[in-house]
C-alpha positions, 0 to 999 in steps of 0.5 A: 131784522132792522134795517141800517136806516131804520137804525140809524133813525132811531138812533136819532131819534133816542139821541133827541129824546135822551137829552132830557135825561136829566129832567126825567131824573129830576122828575123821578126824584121828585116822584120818590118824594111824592109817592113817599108823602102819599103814606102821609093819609094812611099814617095820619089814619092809623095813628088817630084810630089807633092813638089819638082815638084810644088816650084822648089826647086833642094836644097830639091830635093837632101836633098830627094834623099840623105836621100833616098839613106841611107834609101834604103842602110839600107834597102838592109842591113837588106834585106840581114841580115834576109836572112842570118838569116834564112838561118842560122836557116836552117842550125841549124835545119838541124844540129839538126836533121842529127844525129837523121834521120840518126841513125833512117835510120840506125835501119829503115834499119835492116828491108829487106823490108825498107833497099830496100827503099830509105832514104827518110828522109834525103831528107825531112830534106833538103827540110826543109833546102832549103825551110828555106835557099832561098826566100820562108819564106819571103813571110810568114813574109811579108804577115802580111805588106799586110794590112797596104799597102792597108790601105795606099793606102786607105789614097790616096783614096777609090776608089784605096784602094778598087782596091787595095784590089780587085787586092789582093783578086783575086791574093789570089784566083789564088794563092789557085786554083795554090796549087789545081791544081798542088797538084795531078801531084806534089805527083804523079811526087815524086812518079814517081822519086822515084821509077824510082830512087829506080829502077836505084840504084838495077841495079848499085848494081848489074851491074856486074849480069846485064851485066853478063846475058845481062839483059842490054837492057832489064833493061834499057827498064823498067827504061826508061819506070819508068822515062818515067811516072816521066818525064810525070808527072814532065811536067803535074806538070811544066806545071799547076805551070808554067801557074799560075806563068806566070799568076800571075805574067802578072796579077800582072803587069797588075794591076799596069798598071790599078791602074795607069789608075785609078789614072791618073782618079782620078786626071785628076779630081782633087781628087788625087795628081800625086804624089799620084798616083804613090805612090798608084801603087807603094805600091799596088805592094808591097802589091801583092808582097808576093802573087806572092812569094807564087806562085813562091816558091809554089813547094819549099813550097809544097816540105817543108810541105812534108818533115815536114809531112813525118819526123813527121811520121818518128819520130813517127815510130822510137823513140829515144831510151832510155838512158841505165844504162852502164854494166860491162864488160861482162863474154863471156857467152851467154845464149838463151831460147825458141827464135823466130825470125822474121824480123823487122815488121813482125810476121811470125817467121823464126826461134822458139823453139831455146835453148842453151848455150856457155860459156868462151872457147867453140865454137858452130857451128851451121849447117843446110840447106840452109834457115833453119834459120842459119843467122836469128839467127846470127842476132838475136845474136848480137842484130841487130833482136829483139826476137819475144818471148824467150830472149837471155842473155849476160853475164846474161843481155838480150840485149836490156839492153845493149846500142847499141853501147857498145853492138856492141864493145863487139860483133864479127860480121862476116855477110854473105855478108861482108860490108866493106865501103870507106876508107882504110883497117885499117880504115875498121878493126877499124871499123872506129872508130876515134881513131884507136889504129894501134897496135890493128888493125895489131894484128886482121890482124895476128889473121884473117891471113890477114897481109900477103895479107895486106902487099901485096897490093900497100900502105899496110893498107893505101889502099883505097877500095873504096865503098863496097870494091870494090878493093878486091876480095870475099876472100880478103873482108872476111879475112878483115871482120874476121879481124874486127871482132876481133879487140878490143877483143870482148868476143863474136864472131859471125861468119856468114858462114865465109868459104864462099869466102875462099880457102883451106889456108884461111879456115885453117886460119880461124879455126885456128883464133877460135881456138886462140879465144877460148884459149883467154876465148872467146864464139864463134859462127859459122853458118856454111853451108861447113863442114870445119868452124865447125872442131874447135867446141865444140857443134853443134846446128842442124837447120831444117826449122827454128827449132831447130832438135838437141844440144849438144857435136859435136861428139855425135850430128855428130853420131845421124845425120848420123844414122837417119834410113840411109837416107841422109839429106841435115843435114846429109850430112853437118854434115857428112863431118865435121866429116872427 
C-alpha cells in the first residue's frame, strides 16, 4: 500500500507533468494528422500500379504526383511541429520543476550523510526532458495507428492482414523480452557510475591532500577499479540492448521483404493487385514501425521512468514548505530552553540539555573541546538543524515561524568551513543578492577589516575567486565570510571559530568587529576553540561531550573552570588562556 507521502509526491509530480496537457493534445492531434498522410505512399503505389500503369495515362500520373508531393510537404510540416511540440512541453516541465528540485536539493544537503551524495535528482528532471525532447514519445502517439494500418491491409487481404498482425505480435514480443533482459545490467550500469562518479568528485574536492600525501596512484587504482565495474556493466547493458535493437530492426526488414513474397503469391493468383501488394508492405512498415522505436529509444525510456520514480520519491521525502506569516522586524534576543540536536535524519543527539539567553548588546561565547558540540549548536542557532526537543526563540518566535529566506537575512552566519562560491568578492559579501546595495558591502568590509586586502587585489572588489574561493588564501576567505556576515546588519551574529584561519592582526580585527556589533544593539555568538575569539564576551556557555558544564558571566565562569580541584581539562585550558 502507498504511503500518504509517497502519494502526495506523486500527486505533485503529475500535477507538473499534467500541465502540458494541452501541447500533449496538440501533439496528438498533429500526430493523427501525420499517421493519416503516411497512407499518402501506399495510395500513390497502388493507384499507379493499379491505374496509371494499366490506361497509360502520364496527365493522371503527374496530377498524382503532384497532390503527392503537397501531401508529403504537409506532412513534414506537422512531423516536425509536433517535435517542436513536445519538445516544448519538456522544457516547461523542466522549468517548472528546476526551482522546486534545487531548493529540495539544498534542505536535502543540510544532512552530512546526503550532502556526500550526488544530486541525483537534478539528472532525473532532465532525463525526464530529453526523453520528452527526442524521438521517443512518438512511439506513444503513434502505437494507437498500429491497428488501423493492419485493418487496412486486411482490406488488401486476410491473408496479408493475418501476416501483418504476426509480424506485429512477434516484434511486440521482442520488444518485452528487450525490456527483461537489458532491465538488471541497465540499473546496475547506473549503479556503477554513480559511484564511480561519487568517487572521482571527493578526490577533486580534496586534491591538494591526495597529492599532498602521494595518495595519487593509490586513489587512481580504486577509481579504475569503481569504473572498471561501471564500464562492465555499461557493455553487458549495450550489448543485450544492441542485439534486440539489431535484431528487431534486421527482422522488421525481413517481414517487409516476406510480405512482398506473400503478395507477389497472392497476385501471381490473381487475388490481389500488384498495386496492392506494394501498398501492403508499405503499411505493414509503418505499422511495425512504432515497435522498432520502442526498442531503439528503450534506454531513453527506461532512463525517463527512473527519473519520474525517483522525483516522486523525491518530492514525497522533501515537501513544499508552507507559506508563513512575515514577522516584524526582530529585537536581537535570542532565547534557547532544554535543546537537543541531532543531524538531519538521525536521532542520536549531539548536543541536549542546552540553556541560555542573549540579548541586545551582549555577546556569549561559547568554548569547549573539540567535538563537545560547539558547531552542532551554531547550526542549530541559525536555523540550518531543527531541534530534536527544546526550542530555540528569536525575538520570542521559534524559528520554523520564520520564513527561510527572511530568517537568514536576519542572521550573521560565519560557518567553520567559510563557503565562498564563483563570482566576485562583492558579489560574495552580498550574498549574491541581485540587488546588491555597493555602499552596504564596502561598510561590511571595514566592519570585517577586509577593505584593506580588498582593495589590494588586482580589480578590487570586482575579483573573481573562482569556485569555493579558491583565489584566496584561508585568512583571505574568513575575512570575507565575516564580511558577509555582517552585510545588511543582521541583529543576530552567529560566528562559528572565526579565529580559525586568522593571524594575530586579523583576530584584533575580528574582536574588534564584535565589539562594533554589540555597540550597534547587536546579539553575538561566538564558538570559539582558541581563546582570543572570547576577549569581547559578556557570558560563557562551557560544553562538554554535547552537554552543557556551565553558564554564566565570563569572569565568573573562567574562575569555576580553572579551580576545578586543580586538574587541567581541555575546557580548562581553553578557558584559562582567554582569561590572560
Amino acid at each position: 500500500m502507498m504511503s500518504p507521502q509517497l502519494a502526495k509526491g506523486r500527486a505533485e509530480y503529475r500535477r507538473a507533468f499534467w500541465s502540458a496537457r494541452g501541447l500533449f493534445v496538440v501533439a496528438g492531434i498533429f500526430s493523427c494528422f501525420v499517421n493519416l498522410l503516411m497512407l499518402t505512399g501506399p495510395m500513390f503505389m497502388l493507384q499507379v500500379y493499379d491505374r496509371v500503369l494499366a490506361s497509360g495515362s502520364k496527365e493522371t500520373l503527374w496530377v498524382l504526383f503532384a497532390l503527392v508531393a503537397g501531401l508529403f510537404a504537409v506532412m513534414g510540416i506537422l512531423d516536425f511541429l509536433r517535435g517542436r511540440i513536445l519538445a516544448n512541453a519538456g522544457a516547461r516541465f523542466q522549468a517548472m520543476l528546476d526551482g522546486r528540485v534545487f531548493d529540495g536539493v539544498m534542505r536535502r544537503s543540510l544532512s552530512p550523510a546526503e550532502r556526500a551524495k550526488p544530486a541525483a535528482a537534478m539528472r532525473d528532471l532532465e532525463s525526464i526532458q530529453q526523453f520528452l525532447s527526442g524521438n521517443a514519445p512518438f512511439a506513444f502517439f503513434d502505437a494507437p495507428w498500429v491497428p488501423i494500418y493492419l485493418a487496412a491491409i486486411f482490406m488488401f487481404h486476410p491473408i496479408l492482414g493475418a501476416f501483418s498482425l504476426a509480424a506485429a505480435v512477434l516484434l511486440f514480443f521482442i520488444a518485452l523480452l528487450n525490456q527483461m533482459m537489458t532491465r538488471e545490467p541497465e540499473v546496475e550500469s547506473r549503479v556503477a557510475a554513480a559511484e564511480s562518479e561519487k568517487f572521482a568528485d571527493s578526490m577533486r574536492r580534496d586534491a591538494e591532500t591526495v597529492r599532498a600525501l602521494g595518495m595519487g596512484s593509490a586513489a587512481r587504482g580504486r577509481w579504475g577499479e569503481m569504473r572498471g565495474n561501471a564500464l562492465g556493466a555499461q557493455m553487458q547493458h549495450s550489448t543485450r540492448a544492441g542485439f534486440f535493437q539489431t535484431f528487431a530492426k534486421t527482422f522488421r526488414m525481413f517481414l517487409q521483404s516476406a510480405i512482398l513474397a506473400v503478395g507477389a503469391w497472392l497476385a501471381v493468383k490473381q487475388e490481389i493487385s500488384p498495386g496492392m501488394m506494394i501498398a501492403a508492405s508499405i503499411l505493414m512498415g509503418r505499422a511495425l514501425a512504432p515497435v522498432d522505436q520502442a526498442i531503439a529509444n528503450w534506454r531513453v525510456f527506461v532512463r525517463a521512468r527512473h527519473g519520474a520514480r525517483a522525483l516522486q520519491e523525491f518530492f514525497a521525502m522533501t515537501p513544499v514548505s508552507e507559506a508563513k506569516t512575515t514577522l516584524p522586524d526582530p529585537q536581537a534576543k535570542l532565547d534557547v530552553s532544554n535543546l537537543a540536536v541531532a543531524p538531519p535524519g538521525e536521532r542520536t543527539p549531539i548536543i541536549r540539555g542546552v540553556s541560555f539567553s542573549v540579548g541586545p548588546g551582549e555577546a556569549v561565547g561559547v568554548i569547549g573541546p573539540s567535538a563537545s558540540g560547539k558547531s552542532t549548536l551554531a547550526r542549530a542557532l541559525t536555523g540550518v538543524w531543527q531541534p530534536l526537543a527544546g526550542e530555540v526563540r528569536f525575538d520570542g518566535a521559534t524559528l520554523d515561524q520564520w520564513e527561510e529566506t527572511e530568517l537568514g537575512q536576519r542572521i550573521g552566519y560565519l560557518p567553520q568551513d567559510v563557503g565562498l562560491f564563483a563570482g566576485t568578492i562583492a558579489q560574495n559579501i552580498a550574498r549574491l543578492s541581485p540587488e546588491m546595495n555597493e555602499s552596504e558591502v564596502v561598510e561590511a568590509a571595514r566592519r570585517a577589516g577586509a577593505h584593506k586586502m580588498i582593495v589590494g587585489l588586482p580589480n578590487g572588489y570586482d575579483t573573481e575567486i573562482g569556485e569555493g574561493g579558491g583565489q584566496l588564501s584561508g585568512g583571505q576567505r574568513q575575512r570575507v565570510g565575516l564580511a558577509r556576515a555582517l552585510y545588511g546588519e543582521p541583529p543576530l551574529l552567529v560566528f562559528d571559530e572565526p579565529n580559525a584561519n586568522l593571524d594575530a592582526e586579523g583576530e584584533a580585527t575580528l574582536v574588534q568587529a564584535i565589539r562594533d556589533a554589540k555597540e550597534r544593539g547587536c546579539a553575538v555568538i561566538v564558538m570559539a576553540h582558541r581563546p582570543s575569539a572570547i576577549a569581547a564576551c559578556d557570558k560563557l556557555l562551557v560544553l562538554k561531550e554535547g552537554q552543557q558544564q556551565a553558564f554564566g558571566p565570563r569572569d565568573e565562569v573562567l574562575r569555576q573552570t580553572t579551580s576545578n580541584h586543580g586538574q587541567v581539562t581541555p575546557i580548562n585550558r581553553v578557558a584559562a588562556g582567554s582569561a590572560q
